[in-house]
C-alpha positions in Angstrom: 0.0 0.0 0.0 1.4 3.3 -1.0 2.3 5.4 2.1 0.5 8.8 2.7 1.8 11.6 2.5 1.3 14.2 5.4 3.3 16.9 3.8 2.1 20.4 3.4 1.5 22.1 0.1 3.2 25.4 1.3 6.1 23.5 4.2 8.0 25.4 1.8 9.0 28.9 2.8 8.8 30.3 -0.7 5.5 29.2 -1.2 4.4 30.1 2.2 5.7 33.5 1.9 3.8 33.5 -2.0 0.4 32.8 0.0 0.9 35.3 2.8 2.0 38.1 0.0 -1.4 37.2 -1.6 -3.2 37.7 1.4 -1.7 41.1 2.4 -2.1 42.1 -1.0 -5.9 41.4 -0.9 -5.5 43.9 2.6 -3.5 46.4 1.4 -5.5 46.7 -2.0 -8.8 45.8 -1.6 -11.0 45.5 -4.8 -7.5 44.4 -6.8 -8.4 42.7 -10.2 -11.6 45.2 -10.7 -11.8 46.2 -14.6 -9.5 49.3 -15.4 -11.5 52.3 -15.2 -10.3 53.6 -18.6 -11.9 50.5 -20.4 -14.9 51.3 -21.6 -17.4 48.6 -21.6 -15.7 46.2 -19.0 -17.3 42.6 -19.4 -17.1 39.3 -18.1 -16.4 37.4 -21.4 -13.1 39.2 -22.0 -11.9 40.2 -18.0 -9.4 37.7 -16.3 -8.8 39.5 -12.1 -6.3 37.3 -12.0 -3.8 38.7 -13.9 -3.8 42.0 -12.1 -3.4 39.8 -8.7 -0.1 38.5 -10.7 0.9 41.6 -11.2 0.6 43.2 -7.8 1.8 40.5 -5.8 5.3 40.7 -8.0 5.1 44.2 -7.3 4.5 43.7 -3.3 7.1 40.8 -2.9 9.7 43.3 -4.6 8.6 46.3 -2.4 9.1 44.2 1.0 11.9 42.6 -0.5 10.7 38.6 0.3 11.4 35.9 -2.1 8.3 33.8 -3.7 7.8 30.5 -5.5 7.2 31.0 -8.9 3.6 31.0 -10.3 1.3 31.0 -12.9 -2.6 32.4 -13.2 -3.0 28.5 -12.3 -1.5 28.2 -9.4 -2.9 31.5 -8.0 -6.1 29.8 -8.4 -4.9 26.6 -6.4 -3.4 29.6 -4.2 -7.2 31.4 -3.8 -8.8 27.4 -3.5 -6.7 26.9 -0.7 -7.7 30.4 1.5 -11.2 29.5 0.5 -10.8 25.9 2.1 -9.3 28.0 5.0 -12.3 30.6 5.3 -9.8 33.4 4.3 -11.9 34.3 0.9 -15.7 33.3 0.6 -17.0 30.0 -1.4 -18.1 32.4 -4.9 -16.4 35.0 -7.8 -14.5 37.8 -7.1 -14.4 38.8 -10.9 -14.6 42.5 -10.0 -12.2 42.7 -7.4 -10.6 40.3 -4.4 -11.1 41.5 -0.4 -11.1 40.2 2.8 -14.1 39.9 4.8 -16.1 43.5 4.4 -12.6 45.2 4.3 -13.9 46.8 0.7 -12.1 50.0 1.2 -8.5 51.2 0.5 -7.2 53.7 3.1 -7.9 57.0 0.5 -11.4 55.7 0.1 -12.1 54.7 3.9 -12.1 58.4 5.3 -14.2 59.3 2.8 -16.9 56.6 3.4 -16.7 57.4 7.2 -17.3 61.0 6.7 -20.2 60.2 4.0 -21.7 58.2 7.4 -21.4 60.5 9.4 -22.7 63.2 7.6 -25.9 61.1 7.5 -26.1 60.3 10.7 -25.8 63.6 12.5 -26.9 66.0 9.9 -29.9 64.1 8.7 -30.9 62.4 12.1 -30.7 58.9 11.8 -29.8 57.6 15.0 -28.8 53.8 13.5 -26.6 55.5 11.3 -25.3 58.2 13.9 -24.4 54.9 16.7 -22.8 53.1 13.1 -20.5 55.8 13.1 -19.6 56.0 16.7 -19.0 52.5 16.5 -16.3 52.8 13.2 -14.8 55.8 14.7 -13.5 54.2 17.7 -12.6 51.0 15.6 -9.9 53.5 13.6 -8.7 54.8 16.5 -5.4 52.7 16.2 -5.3 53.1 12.3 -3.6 56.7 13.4 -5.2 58.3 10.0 -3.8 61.5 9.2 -5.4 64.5 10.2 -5.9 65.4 6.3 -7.1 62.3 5.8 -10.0 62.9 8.1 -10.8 66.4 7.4 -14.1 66.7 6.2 -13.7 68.1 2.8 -16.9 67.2 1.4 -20.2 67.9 3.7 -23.7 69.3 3.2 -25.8 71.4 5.0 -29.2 69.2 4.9 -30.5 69.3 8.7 -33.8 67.4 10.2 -35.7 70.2 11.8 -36.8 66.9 14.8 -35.2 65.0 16.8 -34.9 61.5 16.0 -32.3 60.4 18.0 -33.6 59.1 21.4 -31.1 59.9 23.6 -31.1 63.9 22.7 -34.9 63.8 22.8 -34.3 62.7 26.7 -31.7 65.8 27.1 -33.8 68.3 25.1 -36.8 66.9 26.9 -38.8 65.9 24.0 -39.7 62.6 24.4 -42.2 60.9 22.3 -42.6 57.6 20.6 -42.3 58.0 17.1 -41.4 54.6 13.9 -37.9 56.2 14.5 -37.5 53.3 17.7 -38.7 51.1 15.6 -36.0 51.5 12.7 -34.3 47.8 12.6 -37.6 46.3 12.3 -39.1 48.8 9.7 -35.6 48.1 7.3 -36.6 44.7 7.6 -40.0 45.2 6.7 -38.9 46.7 3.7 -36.4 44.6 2.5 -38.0 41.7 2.7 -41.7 43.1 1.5 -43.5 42.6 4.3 -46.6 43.9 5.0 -47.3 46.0 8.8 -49.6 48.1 10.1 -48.3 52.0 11.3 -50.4 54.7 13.1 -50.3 58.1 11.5 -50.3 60.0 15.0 -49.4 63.2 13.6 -50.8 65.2 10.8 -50.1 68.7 9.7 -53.4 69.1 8.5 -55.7 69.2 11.9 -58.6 68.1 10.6 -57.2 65.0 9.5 -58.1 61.9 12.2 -55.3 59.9 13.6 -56.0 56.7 12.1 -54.0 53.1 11.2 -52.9 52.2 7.9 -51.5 48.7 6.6 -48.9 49.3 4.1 -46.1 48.0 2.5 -43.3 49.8 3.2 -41.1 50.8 0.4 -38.0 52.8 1.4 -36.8 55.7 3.7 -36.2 58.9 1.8 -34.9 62.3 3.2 -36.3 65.3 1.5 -35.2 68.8 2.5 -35.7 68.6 6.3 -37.2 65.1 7.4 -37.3 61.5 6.5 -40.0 60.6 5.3 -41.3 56.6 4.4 -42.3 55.9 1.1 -45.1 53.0 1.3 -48.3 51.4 -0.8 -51.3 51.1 0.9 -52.4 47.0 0.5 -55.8 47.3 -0.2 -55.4 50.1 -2.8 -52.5 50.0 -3.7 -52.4 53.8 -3.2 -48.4 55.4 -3.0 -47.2 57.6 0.0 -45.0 59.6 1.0 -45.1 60.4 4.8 -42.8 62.1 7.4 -41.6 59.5 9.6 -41.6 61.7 12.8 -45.5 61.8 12.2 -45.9 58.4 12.9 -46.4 56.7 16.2 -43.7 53.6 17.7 -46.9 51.5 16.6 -45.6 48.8 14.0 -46.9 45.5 13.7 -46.3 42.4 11.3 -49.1 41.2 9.5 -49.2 37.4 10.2 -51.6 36.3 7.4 -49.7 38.9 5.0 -46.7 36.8 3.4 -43.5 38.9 2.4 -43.7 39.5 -1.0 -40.3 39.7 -1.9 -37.3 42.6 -2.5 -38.1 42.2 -6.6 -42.3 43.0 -6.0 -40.5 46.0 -3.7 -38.5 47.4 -6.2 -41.2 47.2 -9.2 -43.2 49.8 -6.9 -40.3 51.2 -5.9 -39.7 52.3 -9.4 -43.2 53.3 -9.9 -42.5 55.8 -6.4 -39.0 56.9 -8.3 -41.4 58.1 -11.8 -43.7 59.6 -10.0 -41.1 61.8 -7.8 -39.3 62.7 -11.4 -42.0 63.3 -13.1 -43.4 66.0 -10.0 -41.9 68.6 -8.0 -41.1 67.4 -4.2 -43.0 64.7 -2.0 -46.5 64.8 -3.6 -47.4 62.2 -4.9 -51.0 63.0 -5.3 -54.3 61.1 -4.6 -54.9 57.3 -6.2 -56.3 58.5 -9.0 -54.4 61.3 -10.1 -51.3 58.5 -9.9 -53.1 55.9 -11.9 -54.0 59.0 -14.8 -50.1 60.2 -14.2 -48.9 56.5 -14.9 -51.4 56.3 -18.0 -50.4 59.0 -19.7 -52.6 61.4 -18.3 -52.8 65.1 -19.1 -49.9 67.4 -17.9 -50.0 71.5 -17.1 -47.3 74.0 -18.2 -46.1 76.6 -16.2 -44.2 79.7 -16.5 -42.9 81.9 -14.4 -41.0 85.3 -15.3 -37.9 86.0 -13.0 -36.4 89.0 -12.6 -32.5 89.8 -12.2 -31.8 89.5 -8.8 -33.0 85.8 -8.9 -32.2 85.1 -12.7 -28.9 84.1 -12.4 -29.4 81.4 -10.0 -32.7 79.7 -11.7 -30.4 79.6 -15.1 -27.8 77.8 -13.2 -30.4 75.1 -12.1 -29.7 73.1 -15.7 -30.9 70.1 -14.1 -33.7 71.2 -11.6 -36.8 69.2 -13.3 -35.9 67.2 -16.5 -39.1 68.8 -18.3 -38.4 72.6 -18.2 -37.2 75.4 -20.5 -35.2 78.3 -19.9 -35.3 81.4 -21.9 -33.1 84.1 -21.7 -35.1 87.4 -22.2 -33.9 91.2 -22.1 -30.4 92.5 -20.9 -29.0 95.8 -19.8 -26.5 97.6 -22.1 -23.5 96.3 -19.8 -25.0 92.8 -20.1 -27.1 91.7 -17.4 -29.8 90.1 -17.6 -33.4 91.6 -17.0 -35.6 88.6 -17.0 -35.5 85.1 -17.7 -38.7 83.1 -18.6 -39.0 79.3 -17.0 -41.1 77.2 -17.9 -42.0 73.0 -17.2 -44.1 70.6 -17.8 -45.8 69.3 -14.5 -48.7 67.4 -12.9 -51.9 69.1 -11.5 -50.7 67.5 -7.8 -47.1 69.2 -8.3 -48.8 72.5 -8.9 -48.9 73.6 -5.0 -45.8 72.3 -4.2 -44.3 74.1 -7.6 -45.8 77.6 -6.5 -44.8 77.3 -2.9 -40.9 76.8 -4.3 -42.0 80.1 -6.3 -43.3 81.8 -3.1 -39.8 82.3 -1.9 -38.3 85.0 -4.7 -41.3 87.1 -3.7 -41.5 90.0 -5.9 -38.3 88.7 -8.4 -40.7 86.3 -9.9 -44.0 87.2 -11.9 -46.2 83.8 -12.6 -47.4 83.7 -16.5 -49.1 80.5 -16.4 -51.6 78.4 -15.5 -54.4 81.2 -14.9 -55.4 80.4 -11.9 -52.2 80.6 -10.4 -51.9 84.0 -11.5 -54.8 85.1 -10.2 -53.8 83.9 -7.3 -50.5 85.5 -7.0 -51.8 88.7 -7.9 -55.0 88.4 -4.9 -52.4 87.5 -2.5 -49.9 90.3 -3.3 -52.7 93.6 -3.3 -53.7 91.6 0.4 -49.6 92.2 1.3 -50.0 95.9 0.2 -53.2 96.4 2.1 -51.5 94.8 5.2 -48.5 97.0 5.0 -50.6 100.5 4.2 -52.8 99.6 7.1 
């Protein structure tokens, strides 16, 4: 009988050092073997991440100066089977890129990421987010990153006008029970389709009853100054758009509701994402304005003069609704510009949401069109000139 062998496919110390060079490299580089950026239309059929693996770990062996067995693209894979035996790389493809665990960033990237986090966490209130961050930050305390590495070069000045975050509701002595305690759960919910029941507690219209709703919840957005959750009512089917600090702790599982899935979610989930593009803010109008929107129903123009104080900046806003128009009217002799005329192509339920945004340049903006919303204007500025005479 022949005799087994007990020896050790890397008992020798090039080989060893070969297999600890690939897994530093997969550390020091994470993502290594990801298409070049450069190529344009990166695919599968003609993309080997292999062979940039080959070439950094020749690179790495000569910058720390250790000696490695020589190797194919073949024998890194027996290399890469053998740290997957080992738990070191997961059981699937790493086409686009090899890394360790979640360790998908490279040091430039990681500071950037963290401040990303934070930024959502503190500026836009979301406590899971804000106690992620804490978490990481004290994590990288021994990573000893620069101090221009963690300057916060990129920001934003998006702030929740609530408090979401339970533990400064206790100091600013604001405690109530909104969905915000009930976050893990609700993500859940969401991801996986299922259907619950919320209570609207809070409504900024007061003649509008508290009352439950069973939805499906869709996704949390932030708009401006709040979160809000995007949801379909079940028995409608009606789309939603709610701030989430108007709604009570209440959430509960419907048992004889199975989860529908993440793909059912994201087909409505794109229906929410047409209707926001096609609008102007978080309206997302009544059921049956939505089902005329999604059929092709009829659409309103409007047009609104702005004068030059404000001109400059509306022509700057190239990309503020993908259905507008910007005409450049009269200048001065020295070249500025008098008036520019905007127009879009909107909804009736954007309409009040539209006008409110218009609301804000007070007299630098004239409204052309529709009629009624001229009327309007004009009503509401002779009551401003009564109020200040009198």
């Amino acid at each position: 009988m022949k005799k087994q062998s007990h020896s050790h496919p890397y008992q020798d110390r090039t080989a060893l050092n070969r297999l600890l060079l690939l897994i530093a490299l997969f550390i020091r580089s994470p993502g290594i073997g990801y298409p070049d950026e450069d190529d344009p239309a990166p695919t599968a059929a003609h993309h080997n991440a292999l062979v940039a693996v080959a070439a950094g770990l020749k690179q790495l062996s000569i910058d720390l100066n250790l000696e490695i067995a020589a190797y194919s693209l073949p024998t890194l894979r027996k290399d890469l089977e053998f740290l997957r035996k080992c738990g070191v790389i997961e059981e699937r493809m790493y086409r686009w890129g090899y890394y360790l665990g979640t360790g998908v960033f490279s040091p430039p990237e990681l500071p950037i990421a963290l401040q990303a986090i934070k930024d959502i966490g503190e500026r836009l209130g979301d406590p899971a987010i804000e106690n992620l961050y804490h978490k990481l930050a004290k994590r990288m305390r021994g990573l000893q990153l620069s101090d221009v590495a963690l300057y916060p070069v990129r920001s934003q000045l998006n702030r929740g006008i609530v408090c979401t975050n339970p533990a400064q509701m206790h100091e600013l002595m604001v405690d109530r029970e909104t969905l915000f305690d009930r976050l893990s759960e609700l993500e859940t919910a969401i991801v996986t389709g299922q259907g619950i029941e919320i209570y609207y507690a809070r409504s900024p219209d007061p003649t509008d009853s508290a009352r439950h709703w069973q939805i499906y919840p869709l996704q949390l957005l932030y708009y401006e100054v709040a979160w809000y959750l995007i949801c379909e009512e079940i028995d409608s089917g009606y789309l939603a758009a709610i701030r989430l600090d108007r709604l009570s702790s209440h959430l509960r599982q419907l048992p004889d509701l199975p989860p529908r899935g993440k793909l059912a979610q994201l087909d409505r989930l794109k229906v929410v994402e047409r209707l926001l593009k096609n609008g102007w803010g978080m309206s997302l109008g009544t059921k049956q304005q939505q089902l005329q929107e999604l059929n092709g129903g009829s659409t309103i123009e409007v047009k609104v003069r702005f004068f030059e104080e404000v001109a400059p900046f509306i022509r700057e806003g190239e990309k503020c609704h993908p259905r507008q128009q910007i005409k450049v009217g009269r200048k001065t002799a020295d070249g500025r510009l008098i008036f520019i005329n905007y127009s879009a192509i909107l909804p009736e339920r954007s309409l009040d949401e539209f006008f409110r945004w218009v609301r804000r340049f007070g007299s630098q903006a004239l409204v052309l069109a529709p009629k009624k919303y001229v009327e309007e204007f004009e009503h509401e500025a002779k009551l401003l000139v009564e109020r200040y005479h009198n």
